[in-house]
Every structure is written in structure tokens, then in C-alpha cells.
C-alpha positions as CSV (number, residue, x, y, z in Angstrom):
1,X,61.3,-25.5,20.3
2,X,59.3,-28.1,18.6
3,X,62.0,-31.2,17.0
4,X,60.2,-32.9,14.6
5,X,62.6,-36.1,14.7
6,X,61.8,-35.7,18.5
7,X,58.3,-36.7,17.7
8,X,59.2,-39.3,14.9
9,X,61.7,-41.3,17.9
10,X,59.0,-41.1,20.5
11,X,56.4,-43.0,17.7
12,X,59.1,-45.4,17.1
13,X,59.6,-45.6,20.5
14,X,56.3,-46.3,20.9
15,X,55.9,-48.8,18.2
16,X,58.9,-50.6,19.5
17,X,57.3,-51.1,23.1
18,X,54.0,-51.8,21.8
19,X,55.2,-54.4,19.6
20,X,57.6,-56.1,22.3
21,X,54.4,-56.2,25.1
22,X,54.2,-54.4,28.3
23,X,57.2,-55.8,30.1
24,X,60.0,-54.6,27.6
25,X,61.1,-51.0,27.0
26,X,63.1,-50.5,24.3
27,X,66.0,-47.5,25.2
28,X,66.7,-45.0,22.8
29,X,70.1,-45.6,22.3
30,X,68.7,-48.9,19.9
31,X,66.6,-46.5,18.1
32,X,67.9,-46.1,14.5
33,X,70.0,-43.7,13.8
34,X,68.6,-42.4,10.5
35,X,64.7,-41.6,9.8
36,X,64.0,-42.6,6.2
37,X,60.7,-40.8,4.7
38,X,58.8,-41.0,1.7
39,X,56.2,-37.1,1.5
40,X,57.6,-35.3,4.0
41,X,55.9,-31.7,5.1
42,X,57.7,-29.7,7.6
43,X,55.6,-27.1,8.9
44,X,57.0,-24.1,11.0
45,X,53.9,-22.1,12.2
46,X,53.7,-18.8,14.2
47,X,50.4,-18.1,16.0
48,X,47.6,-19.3,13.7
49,X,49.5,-18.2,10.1
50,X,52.1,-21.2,8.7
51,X,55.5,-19.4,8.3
52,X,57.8,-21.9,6.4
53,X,55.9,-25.1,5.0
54,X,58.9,-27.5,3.5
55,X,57.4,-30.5,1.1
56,X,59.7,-33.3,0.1
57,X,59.3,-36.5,-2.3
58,X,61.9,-38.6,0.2
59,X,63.7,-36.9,3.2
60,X,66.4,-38.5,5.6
61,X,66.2,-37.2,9.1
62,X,69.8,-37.3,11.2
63,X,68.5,-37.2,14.5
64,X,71.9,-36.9,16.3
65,X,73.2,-33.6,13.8
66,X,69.3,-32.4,14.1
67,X,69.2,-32.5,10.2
68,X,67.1,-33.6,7.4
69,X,68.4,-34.5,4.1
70,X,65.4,-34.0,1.0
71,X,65.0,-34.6,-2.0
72,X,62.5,-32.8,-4.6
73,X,61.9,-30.4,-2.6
74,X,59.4,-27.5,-2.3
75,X,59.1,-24.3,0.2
76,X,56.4,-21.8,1.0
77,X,57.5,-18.6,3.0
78,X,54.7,-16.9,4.1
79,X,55.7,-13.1,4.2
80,X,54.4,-10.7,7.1
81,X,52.4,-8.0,5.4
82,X,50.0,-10.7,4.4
83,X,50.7,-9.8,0.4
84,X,51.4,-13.8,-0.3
85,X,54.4,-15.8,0.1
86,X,57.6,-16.6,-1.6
87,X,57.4,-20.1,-3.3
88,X,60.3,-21.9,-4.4
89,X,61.4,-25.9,-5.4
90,X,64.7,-27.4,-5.8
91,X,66.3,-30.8,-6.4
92,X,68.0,-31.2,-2.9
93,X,68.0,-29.6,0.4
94,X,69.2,-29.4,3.9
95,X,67.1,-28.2,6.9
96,X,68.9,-27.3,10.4
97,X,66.0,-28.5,13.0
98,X,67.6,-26.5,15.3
99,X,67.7,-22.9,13.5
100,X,64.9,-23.6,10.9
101,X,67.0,-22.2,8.5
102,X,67.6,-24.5,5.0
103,X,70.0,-24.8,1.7
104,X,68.4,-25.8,-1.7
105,X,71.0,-26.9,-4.2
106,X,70.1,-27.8,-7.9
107,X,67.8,-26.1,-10.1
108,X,66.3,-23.9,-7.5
109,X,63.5,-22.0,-9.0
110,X,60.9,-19.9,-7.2
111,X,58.2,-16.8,-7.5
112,X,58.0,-14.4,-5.7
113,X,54.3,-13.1,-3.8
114,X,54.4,-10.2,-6.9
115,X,54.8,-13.1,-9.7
116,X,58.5,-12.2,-10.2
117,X,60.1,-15.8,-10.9
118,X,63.9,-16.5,-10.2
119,X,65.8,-19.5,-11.2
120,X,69.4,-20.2,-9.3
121,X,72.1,-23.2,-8.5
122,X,71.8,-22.6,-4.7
123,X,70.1,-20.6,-2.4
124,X,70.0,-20.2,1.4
125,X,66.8,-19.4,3.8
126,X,68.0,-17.7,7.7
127,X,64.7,-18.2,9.6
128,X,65.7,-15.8,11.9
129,X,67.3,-13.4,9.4
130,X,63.8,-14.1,7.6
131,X,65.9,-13.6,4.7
132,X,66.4,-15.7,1.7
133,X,69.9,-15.3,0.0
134,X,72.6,-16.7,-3.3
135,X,75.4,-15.5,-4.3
136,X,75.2,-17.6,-7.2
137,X,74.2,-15.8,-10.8
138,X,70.6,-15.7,-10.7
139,X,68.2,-14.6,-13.2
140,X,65.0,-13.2,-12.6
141,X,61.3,-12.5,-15.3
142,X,58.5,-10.5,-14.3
143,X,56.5,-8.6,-17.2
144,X,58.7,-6.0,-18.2
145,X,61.5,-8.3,-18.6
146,X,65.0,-10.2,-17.7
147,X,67.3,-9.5,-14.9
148,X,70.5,-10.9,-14.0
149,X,72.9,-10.9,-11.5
150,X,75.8,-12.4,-9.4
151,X,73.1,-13.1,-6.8
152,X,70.1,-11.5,-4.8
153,X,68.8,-11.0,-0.8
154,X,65.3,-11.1,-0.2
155,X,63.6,-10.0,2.8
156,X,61.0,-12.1,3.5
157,X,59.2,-10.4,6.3
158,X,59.3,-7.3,3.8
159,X,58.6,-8.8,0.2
160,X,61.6,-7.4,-0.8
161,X,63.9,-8.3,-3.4
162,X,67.4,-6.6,-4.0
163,X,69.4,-7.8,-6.9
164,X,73.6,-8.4,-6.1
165,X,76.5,-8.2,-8.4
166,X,76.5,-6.7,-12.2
167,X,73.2,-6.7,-12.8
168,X,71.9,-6.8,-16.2
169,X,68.5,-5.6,-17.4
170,X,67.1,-7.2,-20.7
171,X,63.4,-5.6,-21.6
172,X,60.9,-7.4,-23.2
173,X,59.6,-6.3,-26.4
């Protein structure tokens, strides 16, 4: 599996012997132990198609938990029958470089590849559920109107969308 923060310690590492000279080697364990990054794009590709491509304004990568903290964040998850992808952005999240799967906390909003747009507190993506799931209130527009509910599971592989707990229905005029 491909570790991102494996790459960013061996350029460090890198960096560190080419600036001491030839002679000195500088050992991991003197590496820092936090990555601090301003732009971040995480891109999880399968075959030639991207699958999850993560953008962040700052991110800090944990190397030792395998974890990277972001801020103003943004998410494309391509979906498999080639109909689009679901799009989504959010004030903080958390991505688990050993699963692939992330959290998005704060004003998550998103669309999904049939223009239905969703707007949440949390929400939670299993990469290898390839599903997308909150079970906080969320409310959802498309062109016929206003759904809301305790929550909803989207299959991303599938493009599809099931709404959780209570849901209301409010048609546009």
C-alpha cells in the first residue's frame, strides 16, 4: 500500500543527508514527528481512473498514528458506473493512511453525481465499504424539493443515496 507520509520522510530524509554532505546519514528516529503542509492533495487511484482525491488548505500528517489532520477540506469520490462522482467540502477532517477511509466534521456540504446537494455536521467515508455515511440530521435539495432526515448511507460504487431516520419531504412550489 502506497503511505504518503512514507514518501514525505524519505524527501526529508533526503534533504537532511544532502544538506549534511556525503559522510552523515541522518536516522529516522530524528526525523520530525509531525509533517506540517500548506495545499495538500491526496490522491487514491485505481488503475488509470482517481478514486478518492482529498484537497486541503493546511494538513498535519502524524506519521507514527498514520494520520493526517486538514483543514478546509475538499473530497471527490469517483463512483464506478462512470456517471460522475460525489463531491463534498468541510471545515476539518481526518484521513486513516492506513484504511483510506476519512471523517469530515463542520459544515460538511456536498453534491451528489445527479446534482442532489446535502449539507450535514459530520460525515464518515469507509474506502473499503465504498460508502459514505452520518447519522447526524442532514438535509438534502434536488429540483423537486427538501428532504430531511436523522442521517443518510450512500453507496458510492452504486450512486446511491438512502435517506435514515424520520424523513421529511418538503416540495418545492
Amino acid at each position: 500500500m502506497f503511505r504518503p507520509w512514507q514518501t514525505c520522510a524519505s524527501l526529508l530524509l533526503l534533504t537532511a543527508v544532502a544538506a549534511a554532505g556525503p559522510a552523515r546519514a541522518v536516522p529516522e528516529a530524528d526525523l520530525p514527528q509531525t509533517l506540517d503542509l500548506t495545499g495538500l492533495t491526496y490522491v487514491d487511484s485505481q488503475g488509470s481512473r482517481s478514486g478518492v482525491v482529498l484537497q486541503a488548505e493546511e494538513a498535519r500528517v502524524l506519521p507514527q498514528r498514520e494520520q493526517v489532520l486538514m483543514r478546509a477540506v475538499g473530497m471527490r469520490l469517483a463512483t464506478a458506473d462512470a456517471k460522475g462522482e460525489l463531491q463534498m467540502s468541510c471545515d476539518h477532517g481526518e484521513l486513516d493512511l492506513q484504511s483510506g477511509s476519512f471523517v469530515g466534521v463542520g459544515t460538511v456540504r456536498g453534491r451528489t453525481p445527479d446534482g442532489r446537494r446535502f449539507e450535514t455536521e459530520r460525515l464518515r467515508y469507509d474506502h473499503d465499504a465504498g460508502l459514505v455515511t452520518t447519522d447526524a440530521p442532514v438535509v438534502i435539495r434536488d429540483g423537486t424539493g427538501t428532504l430531511r432526515g436523522g442521517g443518510f448511507r450512500y453507496q458510492v460504487r452504486e450512486g446511491r443515496l438512502k435517506l435514515l431516520g424520520g424523513a421529511t419531504v418538503e416540495q418545492s412550489e
